[in-house]
N, C-alpha and C positions, 0 to 999 in steps of 0.2 A: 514601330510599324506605322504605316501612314495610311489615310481611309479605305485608300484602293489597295490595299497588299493584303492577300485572303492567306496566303503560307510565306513562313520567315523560319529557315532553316540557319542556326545561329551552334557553330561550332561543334558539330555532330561526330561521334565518334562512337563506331561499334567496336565492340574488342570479343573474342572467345578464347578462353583460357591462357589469358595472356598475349594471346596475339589479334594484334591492330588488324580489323577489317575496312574500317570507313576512318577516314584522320581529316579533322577541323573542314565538314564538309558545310558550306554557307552559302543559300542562294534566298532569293522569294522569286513569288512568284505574286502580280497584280489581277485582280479582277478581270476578266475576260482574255488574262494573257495565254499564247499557248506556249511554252517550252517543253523542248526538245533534250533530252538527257542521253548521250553518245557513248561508246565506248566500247571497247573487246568483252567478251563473254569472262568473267572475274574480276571486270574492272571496279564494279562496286553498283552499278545501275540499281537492279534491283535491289538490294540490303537498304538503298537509302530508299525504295520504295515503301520497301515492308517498314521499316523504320517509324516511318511517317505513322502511316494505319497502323502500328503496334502490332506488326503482326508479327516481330521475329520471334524464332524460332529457340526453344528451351536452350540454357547454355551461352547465351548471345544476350551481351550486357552494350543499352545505350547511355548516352552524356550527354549533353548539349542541352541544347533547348529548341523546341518546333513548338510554334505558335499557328494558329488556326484561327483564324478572323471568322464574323457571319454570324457565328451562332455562341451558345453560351461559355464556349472555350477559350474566346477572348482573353480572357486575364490569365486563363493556366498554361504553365509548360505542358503539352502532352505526353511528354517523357515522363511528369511526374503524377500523374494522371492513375487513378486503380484502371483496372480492369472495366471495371463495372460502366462508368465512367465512358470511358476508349467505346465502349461496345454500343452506346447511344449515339457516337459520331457514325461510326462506319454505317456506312449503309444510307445515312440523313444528311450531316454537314462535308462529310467527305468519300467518294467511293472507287472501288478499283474497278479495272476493266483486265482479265490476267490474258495471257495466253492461247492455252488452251481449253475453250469454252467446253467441251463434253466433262473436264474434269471441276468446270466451277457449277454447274447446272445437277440437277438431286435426279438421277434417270429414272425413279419410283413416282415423280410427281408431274401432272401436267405443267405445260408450260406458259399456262396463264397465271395457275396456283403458284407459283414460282415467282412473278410479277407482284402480283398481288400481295406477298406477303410480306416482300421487303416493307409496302406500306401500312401494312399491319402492324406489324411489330414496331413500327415507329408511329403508330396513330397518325400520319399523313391523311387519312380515308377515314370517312364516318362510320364506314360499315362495311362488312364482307362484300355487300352488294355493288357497293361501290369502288370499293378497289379493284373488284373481276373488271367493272367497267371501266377505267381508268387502265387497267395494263393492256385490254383490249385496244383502245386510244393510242398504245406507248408502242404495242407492238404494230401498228397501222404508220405512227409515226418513224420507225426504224426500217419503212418499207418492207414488211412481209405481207405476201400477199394472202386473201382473204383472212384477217387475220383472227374472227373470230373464231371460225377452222383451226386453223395454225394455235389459239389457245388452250385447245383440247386436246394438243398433240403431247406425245411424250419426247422428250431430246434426241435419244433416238431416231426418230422419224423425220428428222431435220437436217439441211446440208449443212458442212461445218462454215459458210458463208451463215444461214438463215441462225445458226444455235451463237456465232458472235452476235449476231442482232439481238438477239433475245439478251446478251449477257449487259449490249451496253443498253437496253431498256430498265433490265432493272440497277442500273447504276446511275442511270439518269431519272430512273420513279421518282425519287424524294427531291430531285430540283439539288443537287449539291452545291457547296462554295465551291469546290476543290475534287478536280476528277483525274486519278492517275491511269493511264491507259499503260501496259505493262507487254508491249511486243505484240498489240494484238492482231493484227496481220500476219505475221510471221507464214503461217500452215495455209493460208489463202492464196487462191490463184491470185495474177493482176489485175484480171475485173475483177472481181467480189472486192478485194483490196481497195482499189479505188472508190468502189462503192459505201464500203463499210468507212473510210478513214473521212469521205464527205459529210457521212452521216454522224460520224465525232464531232468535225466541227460544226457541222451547222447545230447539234443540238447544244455543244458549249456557249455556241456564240446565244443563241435563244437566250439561253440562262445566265449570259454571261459569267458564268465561269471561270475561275483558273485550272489549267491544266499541265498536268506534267506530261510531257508522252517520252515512252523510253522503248527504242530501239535499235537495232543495228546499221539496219537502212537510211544513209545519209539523205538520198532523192525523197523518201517520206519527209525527213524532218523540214527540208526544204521546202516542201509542198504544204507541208501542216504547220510549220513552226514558227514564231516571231523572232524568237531567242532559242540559243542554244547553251547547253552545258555540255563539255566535252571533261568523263571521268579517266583517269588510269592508275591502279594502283590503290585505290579508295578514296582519291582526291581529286578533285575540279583540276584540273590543270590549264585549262581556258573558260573563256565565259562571253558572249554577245551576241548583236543580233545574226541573224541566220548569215543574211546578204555578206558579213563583213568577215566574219569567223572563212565562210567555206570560198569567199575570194581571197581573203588575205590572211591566212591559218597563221599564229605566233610563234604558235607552241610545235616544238618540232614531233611531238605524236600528232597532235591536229592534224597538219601538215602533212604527214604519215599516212594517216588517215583516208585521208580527200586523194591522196597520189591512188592509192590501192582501191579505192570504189569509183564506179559508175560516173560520179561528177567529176572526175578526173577528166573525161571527154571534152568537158566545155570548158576546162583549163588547160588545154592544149596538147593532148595525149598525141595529136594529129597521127593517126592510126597507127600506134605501136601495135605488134601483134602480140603482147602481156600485157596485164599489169602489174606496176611495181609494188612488191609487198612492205612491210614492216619485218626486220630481220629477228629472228626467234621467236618467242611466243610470251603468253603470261604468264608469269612464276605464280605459282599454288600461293593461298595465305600464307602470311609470316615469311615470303621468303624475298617479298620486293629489296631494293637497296635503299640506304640511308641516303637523306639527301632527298636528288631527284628520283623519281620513283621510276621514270624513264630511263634513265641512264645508261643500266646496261642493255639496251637495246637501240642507243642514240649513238649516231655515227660523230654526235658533232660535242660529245660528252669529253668536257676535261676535268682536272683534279676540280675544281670551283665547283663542280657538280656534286662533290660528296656532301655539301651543305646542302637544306633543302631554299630551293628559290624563292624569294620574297612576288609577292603578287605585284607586277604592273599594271599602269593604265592601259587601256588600249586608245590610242589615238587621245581627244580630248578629253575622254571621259575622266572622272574623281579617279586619282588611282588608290583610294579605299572602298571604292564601289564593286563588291563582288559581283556585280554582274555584266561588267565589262573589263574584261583584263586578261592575263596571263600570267606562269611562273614558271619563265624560262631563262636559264641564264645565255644562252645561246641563241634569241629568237630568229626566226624567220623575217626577211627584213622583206616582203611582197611580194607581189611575181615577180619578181625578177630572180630569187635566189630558192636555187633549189629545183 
């Protein structure tokens, strides 16, 4: 890892009861970087989220190695990390943002006490008194208004725009190296949306931070993202910056991808009255194909494809630099094809 690289995700692999969920997944991510992590709903997005924060679930065995710069985790794999251990990062040197906020926020507790204690429990605050004041601060900075009001309220009493605000306050209390945002827009309208994903970046950028953010919506990652990773199957199948990936997709899911959503407009849809989908769907765990994990859903898949694809460069990049390349044996050769 080099000074500025706060997560090095180094051959990661989830399995349950034998079957491969996440296979040889390897990215980092630098100091104030935001990337964008892509892909259909069982592609593996989240697994490698929880991964990270150790947060998978009973049954669900990791390998690899994920390293975590900043703070005293430096020298350890967090894979091999206790409990105990894991449970002093979350929350301090690294924190999530999920979903859906009514189900991460404690609906018995106000919602300043709720701020307040992520600092608590990590001694960030010299004193109760000062952490109330301090999340007062945090929710003032996440734009709620009157917020010392807003810290006596219960979750409850909150719209599901004002209770995400609340969730990335207390993900941002403790000043993280490393902040995974996990769909969180999703349930928001397009304002609120817009509102809350400026309010991610500008408080990463404050902290300079590294960020993962993991969603469906291509036009976010564009908007929010520097780099992207695009998963299928439990593996990276492409990887680079935003601009290059969503103009010139390699990988024939990427590809796929960008044809079937909203940016497909500005690459020349010139008003069809559909758009083109991706043919069949994701096959449940244990059931992808050997090989390319894409395949059978690739129109451009031949016998070469029952091997799995060696990673390329993309354009000049190192072609053992996992964070620019592909592994396809079929790429997409630009705009012009396809």
């Amino acid at each position: 890892m080099n000074e500025r690289t706060v997560l090095r995700v180094e051959g990661l692999d989830v399995d349950t009861a034998r079957v491969p969920l996440l296979r040889d997944v390897t990215f980092s991510i630098d100091r104030g970087e935001r990337v964008g992590l892509i892909g259909e709903s069982g592609s593996g997005k989240s697994l490698t989220a929880l991964a990270v924060m150790g947060l998978l679930g009973q049954g669900l065995r990791a390998s690899g190695q994920i390293w975590l710069s900043g703070r005293a985790s430096a020298t350890r794999n967090l894979l091999e990390m206790p409990e105990r251990d894991l449970a002093r990062l979350r929350g301090d040197a690294m924190s999530m943002v999920f979903q859906e906020p009514m189900t991460a926020l404690n609906p018995t507790m106000r919602i300043g006490a709720q701020v307040a204690e992520v600092m608590l429990i990590h001694r960030t605050q010299a004193s109760p008194a000062a952490a109330r004041a301090r999340a007062v601060a945090l929710l003032e900075q996440v734009g709620l208004p009157d917020p010392s009001h807003m810290a006596r309220a219960y979750p409850h009493e909150l719209s599901g725009g004002q209770r995400q605000r609340v969730v990335l306050a207390i993900a941002l209390a403790n000043d993280p190296a490393l902040l995974i945002c996990d769909e969180p827009t999703t349930a928001l309208d397009v304002t609120v949306q817009a509102t809350v994903l400026d309010l991610v970046v500008r408080g990463v950028e404050q902290r300079e931070a590294a960020m993962l953010f993991i969603t469906h919506d291509l036009a976010v990652v564009a908007t929010v993202c520097e780099r992207v990773l695009v998963m299928y199957g439990g593996r990276v199948v492409e990887a680079g910056p935003v601009h290059e990936v969503f103009s010139d997709p390699r990988h024939r899911y990427t590809q796929g991808l960008i044809a079937a959503s909203d940016l497909v407009g500005a690459q020349g849809r010139r008003g069809r009255a559909s758009l083109p989908t991706i043919p069949g769907s994701v096959p449940p765990a244990g059931r992808f194909p050997a090989g390319c994990v894409f395949r059978s859903r690739c129109g451009y898949a031949t016998q070469v494809c029952e091997q799995l694809p060696p990673w390329q460069a993309r354009g000049e990049h190192p072609a053992g630099d996992s964070a620019y390349g592909f592994a396809c044996f079929h790429p997409a050769g630009g705009d012009s094809d396809g």
